[in-house]
C-alpha positions as a Markdown table, in Angstrom:
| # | Residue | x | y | z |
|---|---|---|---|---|
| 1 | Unk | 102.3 | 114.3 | 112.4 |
| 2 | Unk | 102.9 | 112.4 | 109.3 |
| 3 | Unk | 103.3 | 114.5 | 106.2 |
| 4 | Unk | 100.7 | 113.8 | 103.5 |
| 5 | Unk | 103.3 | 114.0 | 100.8 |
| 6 | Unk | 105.2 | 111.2 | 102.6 |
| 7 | Unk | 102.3 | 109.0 | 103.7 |
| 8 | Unk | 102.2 | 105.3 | 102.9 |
| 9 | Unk | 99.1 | 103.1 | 103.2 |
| 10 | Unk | 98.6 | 100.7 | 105.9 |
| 11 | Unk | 98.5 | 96.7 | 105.1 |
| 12 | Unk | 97.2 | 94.4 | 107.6 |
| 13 | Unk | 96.6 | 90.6 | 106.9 |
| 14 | Unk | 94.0 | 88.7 | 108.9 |
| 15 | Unk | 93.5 | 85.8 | 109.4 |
| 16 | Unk | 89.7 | 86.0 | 110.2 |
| 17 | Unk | 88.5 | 82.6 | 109.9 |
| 18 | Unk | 86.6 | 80.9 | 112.5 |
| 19 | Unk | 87.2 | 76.9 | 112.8 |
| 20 | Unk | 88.2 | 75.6 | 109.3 |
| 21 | Unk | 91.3 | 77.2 | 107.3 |
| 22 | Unk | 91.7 | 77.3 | 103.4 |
| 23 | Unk | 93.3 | 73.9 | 103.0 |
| 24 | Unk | 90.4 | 72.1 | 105.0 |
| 25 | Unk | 87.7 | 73.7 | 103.2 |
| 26 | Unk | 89.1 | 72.8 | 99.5 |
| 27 | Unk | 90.1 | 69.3 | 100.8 |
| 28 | Unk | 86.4 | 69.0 | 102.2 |
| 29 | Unk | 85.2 | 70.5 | 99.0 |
| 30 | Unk | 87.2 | 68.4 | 96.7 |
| 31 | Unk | 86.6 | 65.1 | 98.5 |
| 32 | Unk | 82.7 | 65.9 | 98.3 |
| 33 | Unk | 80.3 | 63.7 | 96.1 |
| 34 | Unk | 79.5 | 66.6 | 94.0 |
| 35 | Unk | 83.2 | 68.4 | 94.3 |
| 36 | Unk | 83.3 | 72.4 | 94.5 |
| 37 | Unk | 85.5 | 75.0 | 95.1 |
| 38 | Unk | 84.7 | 78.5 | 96.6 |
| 39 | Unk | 84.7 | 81.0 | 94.0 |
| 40 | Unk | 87.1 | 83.7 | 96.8 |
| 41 | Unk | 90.4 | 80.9 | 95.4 |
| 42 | Unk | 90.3 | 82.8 | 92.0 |
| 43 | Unk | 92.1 | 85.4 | 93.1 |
| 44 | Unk | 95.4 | 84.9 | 93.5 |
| 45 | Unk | 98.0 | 87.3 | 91.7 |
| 46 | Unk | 97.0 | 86.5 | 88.5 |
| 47 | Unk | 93.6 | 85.2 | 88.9 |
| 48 | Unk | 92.8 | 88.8 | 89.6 |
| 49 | Unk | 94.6 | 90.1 | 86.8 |
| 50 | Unk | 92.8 | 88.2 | 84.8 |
| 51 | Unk | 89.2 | 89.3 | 86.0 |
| 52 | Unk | 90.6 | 92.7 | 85.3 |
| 53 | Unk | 90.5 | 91.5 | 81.6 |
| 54 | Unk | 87.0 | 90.7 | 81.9 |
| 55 | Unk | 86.1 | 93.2 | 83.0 |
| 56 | Unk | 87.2 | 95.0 | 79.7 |
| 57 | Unk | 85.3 | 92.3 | 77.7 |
| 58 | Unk | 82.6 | 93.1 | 75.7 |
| 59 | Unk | 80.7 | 90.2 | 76.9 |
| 60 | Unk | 80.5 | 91.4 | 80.2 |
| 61 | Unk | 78.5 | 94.2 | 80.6 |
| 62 | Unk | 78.3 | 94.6 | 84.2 |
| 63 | Unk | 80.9 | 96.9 | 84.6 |
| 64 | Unk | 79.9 | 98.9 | 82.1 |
| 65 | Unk | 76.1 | 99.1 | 83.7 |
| 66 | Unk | 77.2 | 99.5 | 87.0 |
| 67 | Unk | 79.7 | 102.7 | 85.8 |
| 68 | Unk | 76.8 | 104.3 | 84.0 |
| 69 | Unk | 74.5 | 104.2 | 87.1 |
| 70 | Unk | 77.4 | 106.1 | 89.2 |
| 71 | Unk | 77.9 | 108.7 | 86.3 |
| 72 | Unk | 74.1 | 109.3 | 86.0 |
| 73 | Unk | 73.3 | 109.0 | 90.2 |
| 74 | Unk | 76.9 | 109.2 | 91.5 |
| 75 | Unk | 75.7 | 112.9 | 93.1 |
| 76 | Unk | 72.4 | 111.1 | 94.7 |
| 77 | Unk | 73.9 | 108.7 | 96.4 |
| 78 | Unk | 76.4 | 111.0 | 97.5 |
| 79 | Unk | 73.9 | 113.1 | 98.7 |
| 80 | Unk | 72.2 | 110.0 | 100.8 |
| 81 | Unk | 75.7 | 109.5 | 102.3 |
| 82 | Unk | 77.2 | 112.9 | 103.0 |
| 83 | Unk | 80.3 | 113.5 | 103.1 |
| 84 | Unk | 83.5 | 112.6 | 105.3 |
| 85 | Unk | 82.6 | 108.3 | 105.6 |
| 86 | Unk | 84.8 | 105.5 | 106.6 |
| 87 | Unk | 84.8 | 103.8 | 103.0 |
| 88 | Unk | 85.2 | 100.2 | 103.6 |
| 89 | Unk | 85.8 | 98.6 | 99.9 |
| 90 | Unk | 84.7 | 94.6 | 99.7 |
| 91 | Unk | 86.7 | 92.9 | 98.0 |
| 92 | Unk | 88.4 | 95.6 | 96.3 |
| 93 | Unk | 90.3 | 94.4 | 93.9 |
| 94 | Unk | 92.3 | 97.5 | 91.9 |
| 95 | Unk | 90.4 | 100.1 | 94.0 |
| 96 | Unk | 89.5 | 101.5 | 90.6 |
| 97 | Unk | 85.6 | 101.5 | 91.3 |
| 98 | Unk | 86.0 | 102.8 | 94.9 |
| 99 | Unk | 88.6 | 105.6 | 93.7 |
| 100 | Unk | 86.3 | 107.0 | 91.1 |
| 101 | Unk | 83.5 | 108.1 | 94.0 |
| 102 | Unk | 86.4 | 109.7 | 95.8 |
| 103 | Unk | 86.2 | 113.1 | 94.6 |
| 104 | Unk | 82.1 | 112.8 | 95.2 |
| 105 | Unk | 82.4 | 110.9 | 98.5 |
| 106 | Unk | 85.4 | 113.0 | 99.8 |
| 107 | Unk | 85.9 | 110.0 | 102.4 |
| 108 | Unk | 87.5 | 110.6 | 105.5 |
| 109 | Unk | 89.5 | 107.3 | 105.2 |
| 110 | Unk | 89.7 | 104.3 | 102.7 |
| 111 | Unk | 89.7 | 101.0 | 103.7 |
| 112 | Unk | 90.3 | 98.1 | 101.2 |
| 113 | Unk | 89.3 | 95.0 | 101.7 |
| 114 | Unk | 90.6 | 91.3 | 99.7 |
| 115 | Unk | 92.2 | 88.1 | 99.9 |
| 116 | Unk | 94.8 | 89.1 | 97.4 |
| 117 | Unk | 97.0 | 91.1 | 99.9 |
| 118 | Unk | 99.8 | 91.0 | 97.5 |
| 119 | Unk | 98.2 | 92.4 | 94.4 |
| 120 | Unk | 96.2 | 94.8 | 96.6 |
| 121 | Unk | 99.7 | 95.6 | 97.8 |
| 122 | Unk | 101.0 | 96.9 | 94.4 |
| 123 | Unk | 97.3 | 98.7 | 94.3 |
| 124 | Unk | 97.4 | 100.7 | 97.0 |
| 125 | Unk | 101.0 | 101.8 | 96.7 |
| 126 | Unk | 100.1 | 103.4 | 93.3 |
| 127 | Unk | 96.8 | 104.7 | 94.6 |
| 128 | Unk | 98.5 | 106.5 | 97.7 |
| 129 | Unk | 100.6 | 108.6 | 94.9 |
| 130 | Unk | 97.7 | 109.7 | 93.5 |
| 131 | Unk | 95.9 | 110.7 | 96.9 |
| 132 | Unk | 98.5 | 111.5 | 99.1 |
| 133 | Unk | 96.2 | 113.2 | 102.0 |
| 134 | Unk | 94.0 | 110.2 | 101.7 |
| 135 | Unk | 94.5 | 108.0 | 104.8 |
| 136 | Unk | 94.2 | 104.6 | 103.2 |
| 137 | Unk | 94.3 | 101.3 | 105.3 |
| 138 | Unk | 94.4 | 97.6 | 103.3 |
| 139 | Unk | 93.0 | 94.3 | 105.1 |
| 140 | Unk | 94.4 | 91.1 | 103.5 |
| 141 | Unk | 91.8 | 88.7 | 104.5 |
| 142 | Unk | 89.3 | 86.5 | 103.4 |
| 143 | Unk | 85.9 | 88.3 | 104.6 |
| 144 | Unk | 83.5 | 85.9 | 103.1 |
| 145 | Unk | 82.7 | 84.4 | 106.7 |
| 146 | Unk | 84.0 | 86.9 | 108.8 |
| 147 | Unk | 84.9 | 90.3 | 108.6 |
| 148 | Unk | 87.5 | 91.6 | 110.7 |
| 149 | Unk | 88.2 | 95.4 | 111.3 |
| 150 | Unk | 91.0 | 96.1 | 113.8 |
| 151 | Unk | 91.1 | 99.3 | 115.9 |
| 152 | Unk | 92.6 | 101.4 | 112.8 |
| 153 | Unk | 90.0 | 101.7 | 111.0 |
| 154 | Unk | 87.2 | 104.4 | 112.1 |
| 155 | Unk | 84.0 | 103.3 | 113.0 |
| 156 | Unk | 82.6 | 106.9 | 112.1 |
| 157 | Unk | 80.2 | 106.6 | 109.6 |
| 158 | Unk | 80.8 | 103.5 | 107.7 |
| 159 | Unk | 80.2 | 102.9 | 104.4 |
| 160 | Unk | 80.9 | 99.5 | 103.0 |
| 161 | Unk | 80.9 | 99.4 | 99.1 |
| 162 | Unk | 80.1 | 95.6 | 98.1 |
| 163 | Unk | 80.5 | 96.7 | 93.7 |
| 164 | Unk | 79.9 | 94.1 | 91.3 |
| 165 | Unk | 77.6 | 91.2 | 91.4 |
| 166 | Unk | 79.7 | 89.5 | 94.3 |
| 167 | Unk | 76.8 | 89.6 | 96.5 |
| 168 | Unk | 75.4 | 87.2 | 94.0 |
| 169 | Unk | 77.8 | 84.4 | 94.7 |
| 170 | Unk | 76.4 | 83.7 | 98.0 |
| 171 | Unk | 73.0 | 81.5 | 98.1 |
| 172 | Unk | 69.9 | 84.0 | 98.9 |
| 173 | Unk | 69.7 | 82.7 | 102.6 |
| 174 | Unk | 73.5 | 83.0 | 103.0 |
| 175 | Unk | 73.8 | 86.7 | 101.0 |
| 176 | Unk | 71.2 | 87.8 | 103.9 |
| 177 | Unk | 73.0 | 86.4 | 106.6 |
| 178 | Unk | 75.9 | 88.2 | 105.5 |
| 179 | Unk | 74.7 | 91.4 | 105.0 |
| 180 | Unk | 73.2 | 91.5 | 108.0 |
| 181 | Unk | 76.6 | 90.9 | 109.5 |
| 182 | Unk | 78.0 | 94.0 | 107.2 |
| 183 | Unk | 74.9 | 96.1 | 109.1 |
| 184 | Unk | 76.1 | 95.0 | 112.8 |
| 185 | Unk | 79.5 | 96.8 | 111.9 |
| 186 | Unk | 77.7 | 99.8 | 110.4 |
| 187 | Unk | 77.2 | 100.7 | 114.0 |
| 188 | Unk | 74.1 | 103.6 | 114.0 |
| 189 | Unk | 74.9 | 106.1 | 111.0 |
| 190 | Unk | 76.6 | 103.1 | 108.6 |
| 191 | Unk | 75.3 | 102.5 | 105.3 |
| 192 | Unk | 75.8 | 99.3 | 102.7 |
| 193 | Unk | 76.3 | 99.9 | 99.1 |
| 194 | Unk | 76.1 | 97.4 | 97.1 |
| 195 | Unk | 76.0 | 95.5 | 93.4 |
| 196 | Unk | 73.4 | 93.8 | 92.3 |
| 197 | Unk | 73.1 | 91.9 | 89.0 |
| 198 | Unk | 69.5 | 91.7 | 87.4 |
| 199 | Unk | 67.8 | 88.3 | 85.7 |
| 200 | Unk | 68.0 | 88.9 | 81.9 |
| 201 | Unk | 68.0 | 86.5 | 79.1 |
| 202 | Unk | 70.1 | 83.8 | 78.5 |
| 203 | Unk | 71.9 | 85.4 | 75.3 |
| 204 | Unk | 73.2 | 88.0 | 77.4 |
| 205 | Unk | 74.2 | 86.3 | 80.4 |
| 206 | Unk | 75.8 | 82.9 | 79.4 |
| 207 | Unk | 78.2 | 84.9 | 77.3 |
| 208 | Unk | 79.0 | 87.1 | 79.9 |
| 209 | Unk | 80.7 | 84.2 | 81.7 |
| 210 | Unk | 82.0 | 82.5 | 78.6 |
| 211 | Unk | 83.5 | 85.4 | 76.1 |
| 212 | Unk | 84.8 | 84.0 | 72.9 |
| 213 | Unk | 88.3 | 85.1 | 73.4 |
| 214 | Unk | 88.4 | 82.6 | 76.4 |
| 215 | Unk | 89.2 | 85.2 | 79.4 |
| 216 | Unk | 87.0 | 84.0 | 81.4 |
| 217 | Unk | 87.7 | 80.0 | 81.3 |
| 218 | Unk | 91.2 | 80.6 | 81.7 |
| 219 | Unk | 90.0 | 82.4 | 84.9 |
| 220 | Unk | 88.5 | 79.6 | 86.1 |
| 221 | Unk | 90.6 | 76.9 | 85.0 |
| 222 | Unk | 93.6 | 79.2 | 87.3 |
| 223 | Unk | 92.0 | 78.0 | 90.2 |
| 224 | Unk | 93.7 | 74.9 | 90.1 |
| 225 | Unk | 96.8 | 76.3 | 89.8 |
| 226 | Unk | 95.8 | 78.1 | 93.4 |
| 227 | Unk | 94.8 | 74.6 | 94.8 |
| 228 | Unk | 97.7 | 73.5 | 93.7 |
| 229 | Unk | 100.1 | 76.2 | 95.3 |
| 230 | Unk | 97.7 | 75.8 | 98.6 |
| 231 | Unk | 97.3 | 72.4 | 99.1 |
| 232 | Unk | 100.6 | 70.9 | 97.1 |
| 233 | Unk | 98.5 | 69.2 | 94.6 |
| 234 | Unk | 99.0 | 68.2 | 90.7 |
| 235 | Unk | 96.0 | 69.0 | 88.8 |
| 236 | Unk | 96.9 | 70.4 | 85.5 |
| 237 | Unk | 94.9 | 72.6 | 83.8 |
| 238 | Unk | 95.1 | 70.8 | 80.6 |
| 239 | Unk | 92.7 | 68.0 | 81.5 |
| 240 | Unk | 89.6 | 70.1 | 82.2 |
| 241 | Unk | 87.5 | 72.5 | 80.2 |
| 242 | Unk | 85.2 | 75.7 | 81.4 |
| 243 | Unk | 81.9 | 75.0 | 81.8 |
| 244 | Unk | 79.2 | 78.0 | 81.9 |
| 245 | Unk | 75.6 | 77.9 | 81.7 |
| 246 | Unk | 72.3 | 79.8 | 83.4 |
| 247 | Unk | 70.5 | 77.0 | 85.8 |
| 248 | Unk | 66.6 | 79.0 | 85.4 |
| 249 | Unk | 65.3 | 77.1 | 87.7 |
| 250 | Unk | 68.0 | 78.4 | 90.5 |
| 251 | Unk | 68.2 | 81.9 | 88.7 |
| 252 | Unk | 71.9 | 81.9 | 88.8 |
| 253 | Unk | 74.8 | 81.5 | 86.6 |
| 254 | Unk | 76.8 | 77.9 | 87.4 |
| 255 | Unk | 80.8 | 77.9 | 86.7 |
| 256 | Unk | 82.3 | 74.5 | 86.6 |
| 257 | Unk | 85.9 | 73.1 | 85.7 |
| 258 | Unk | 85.0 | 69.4 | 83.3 |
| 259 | Unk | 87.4 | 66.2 | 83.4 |
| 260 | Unk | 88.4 | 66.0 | 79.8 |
| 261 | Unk | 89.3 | 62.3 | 80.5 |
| 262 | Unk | 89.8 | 60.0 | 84.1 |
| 263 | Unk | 92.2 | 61.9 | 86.1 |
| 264 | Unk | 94.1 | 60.9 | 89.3 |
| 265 | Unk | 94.6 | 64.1 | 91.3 |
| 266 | Unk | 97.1 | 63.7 | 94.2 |
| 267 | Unk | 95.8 | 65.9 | 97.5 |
| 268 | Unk | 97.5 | 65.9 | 100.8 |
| 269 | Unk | 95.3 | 63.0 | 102.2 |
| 270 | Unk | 95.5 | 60.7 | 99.3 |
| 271 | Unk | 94.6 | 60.3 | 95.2 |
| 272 | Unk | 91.3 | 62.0 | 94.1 |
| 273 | Unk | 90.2 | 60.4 | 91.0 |
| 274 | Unk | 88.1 | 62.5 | 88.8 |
| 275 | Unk | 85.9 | 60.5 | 85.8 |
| 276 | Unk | 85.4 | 61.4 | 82.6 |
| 277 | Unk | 83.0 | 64.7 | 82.5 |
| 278 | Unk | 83.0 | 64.7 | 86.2 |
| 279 | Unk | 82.5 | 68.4 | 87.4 |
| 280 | Unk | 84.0 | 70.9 | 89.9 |
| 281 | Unk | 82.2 | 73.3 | 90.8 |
| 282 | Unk | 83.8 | 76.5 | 91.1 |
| 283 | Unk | 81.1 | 79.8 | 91.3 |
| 284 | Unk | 77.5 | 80.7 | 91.3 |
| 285 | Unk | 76.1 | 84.0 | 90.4 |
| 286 | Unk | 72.5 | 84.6 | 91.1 |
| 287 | Unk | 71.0 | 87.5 | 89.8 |
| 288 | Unk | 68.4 | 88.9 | 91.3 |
| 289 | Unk | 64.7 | 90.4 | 89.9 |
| 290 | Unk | 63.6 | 93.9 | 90.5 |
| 291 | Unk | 60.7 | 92.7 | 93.3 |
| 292 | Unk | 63.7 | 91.0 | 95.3 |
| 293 | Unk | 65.1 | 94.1 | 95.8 |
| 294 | Unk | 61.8 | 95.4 | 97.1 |
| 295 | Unk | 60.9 | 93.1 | 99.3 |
| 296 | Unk | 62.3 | 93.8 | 102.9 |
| 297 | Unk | 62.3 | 90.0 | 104.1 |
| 298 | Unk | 64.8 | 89.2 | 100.9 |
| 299 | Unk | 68.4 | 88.5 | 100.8 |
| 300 | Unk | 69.1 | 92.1 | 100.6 |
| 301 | Unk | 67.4 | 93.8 | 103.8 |
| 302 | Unk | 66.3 | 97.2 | 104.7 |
| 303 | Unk | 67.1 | 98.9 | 101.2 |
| 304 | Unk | 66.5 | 102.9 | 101.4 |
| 305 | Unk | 66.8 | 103.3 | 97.7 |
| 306 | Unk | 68.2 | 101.4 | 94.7 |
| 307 | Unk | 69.4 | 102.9 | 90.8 |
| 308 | Unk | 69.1 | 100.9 | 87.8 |
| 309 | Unk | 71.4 | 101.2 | 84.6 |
| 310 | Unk | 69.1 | 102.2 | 81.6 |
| 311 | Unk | 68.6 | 99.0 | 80.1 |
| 312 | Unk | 67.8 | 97.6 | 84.0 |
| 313 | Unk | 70.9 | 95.7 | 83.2 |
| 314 | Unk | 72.2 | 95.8 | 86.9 |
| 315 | Unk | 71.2 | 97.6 | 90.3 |
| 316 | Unk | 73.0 | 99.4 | 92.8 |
| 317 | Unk | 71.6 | 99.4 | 96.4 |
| 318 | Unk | 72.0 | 101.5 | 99.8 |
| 319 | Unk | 71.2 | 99.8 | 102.7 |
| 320 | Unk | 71.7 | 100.4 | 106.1 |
């Protein structure tokens, strides 16, 4: 048997994509009349270092909301999940907001899951150190269509922790469909846990996506430099601006990169040319009100119980 003090996490990448890959999906995205990319080609290496700056921004409260309803509820929603789970973490990032329900959870393995194998890599080595008897497993795939757990990981009582307001960059219809998918791979005694950003005005929101110290548009402008390393294009970020606004009508936050002048973008199939002001789109975030939560034919499903911060900033929901 494997020592805990010499125990290493496991890294498996997956390629879990039906059909189209990465490179067809940005060239059909790019070549579209209304161009877009999907918001999961922000994190590369550093693309996710940089949203861990934002998330220390003072703009963008959501981390700080979302850590206030753990400290006050952590021991609830412990409680509601008992102790010894399979803790599958989506999109995990640095672990850091799985790791801190360790010591409540006592899981019986961690499972983290993101498209940045190499930075979760580094993560997960460091995180091993500090939890040596831990058995931790890490799944380098994109999990946005389809999630793919392979015979290591338990199926013994599930829970998949979805933190953040990630859930919110699906469209309503398309966040349902994919947490019902999470629910299939609960199995009969899983649970879902998951982030859920609240509507609020537009003072606090449009900042949140558009700090003054420019974190977050240099965020957004990086994913052109992950096109670029994916597809073998030339777009430089010097010829587009951030774009961030709340669309009321959609109730979601819109992220798009603007042409600062015509541009003529080489992809694999040919020249793109971009006009002046054109716009890429590059996220959504819809938040969600408090009667969406509540209502069982929503996005978010059969909800047992949901915690709000104290300024009903944010939400955090268990499903199963």
């Amino acid at each position: 048997m494997e020592n805990a003090t010499t125990r290493r996490p496991l890294l498996i990448e997956i390629d879990g994509r039906p059909g189209e890959g990465p490179r067809d999906e940005l060239l059909r995205g790019l070549r579209s009349t209304q161009p877009w990319i999907a918001p999961k080609h922000f994190y590369d290496r550093l693309g996710s270092r940089l949203f861990e700056a934002i998330c220390e921004l003072p703009e963008y409260y959501l981390p700080r909301a979302e850590r206030e309803i753990m400290d006050a509820h952590g021991a609830e929603i412990a409680a509601a999940v008992g102790p010894g789970c399979t803790l599958i973490d989506l999109g995990a990032g640095n672990c850091e907001k799985a790791e801190r329900l360790f010591a409540l959870l006592q899981p019986a393995q961690y499972v983290a899951v993101d498209i940045s194998a190499e930075f979760l890599r580094e993560k997960l080595e460091c995180l091993q150190d500090r939890h040596p008897r831990l058995e931790i497993i890490g799944l380098g795939q994109d999990f946005s269509r389809r999630l793919v757990l392979p015979p290591s990981v338990s199926s013994r009582k599930r829970l998949f922790f979805y933190p953040g307001s990630s859930i919110g960059n699906f469209p309503p219809q398309e966040a349902k469909e994919f947490i019902s998918r999470i629910q299939v791979l609960c199995g009969n005694d899983g649970k879902l846990l998951v982030g859920v950003d609240l509507v609020k005005e537009k003072a606090t929101l449009e900042p949140a996506y558009d700090d003054a110290l420019g974190v977050t548009a240099a965020f957004n402008l990086n994913v052109l430099n992950n096109v670029n390393r994916i597809l073998g294009s030339n777009f430089d970020v010097r010829d587009w601006r951030h774009v961030a606004f709340f669309n009321e009508h959609e109730s979601r936050i819109e992220m798009h990169l603007e042409a600062k002048k015509e541009i003529s973008v080489l992809l694999p199939d040919g020249p793109r040319v971009f006009r002046a002001g054109e716009r890429i789109h590059t996220e959504n975030s819809y938040k969600a009100s408090e009667a969406a939560l509540s209502h069982t034919a929503g996005p978010y499903g059969r909800i047992r119980r949901f915690w709000f911060d104290s300024e009903k900033r944010f939400a955090v929901a268990l499903a199963n």
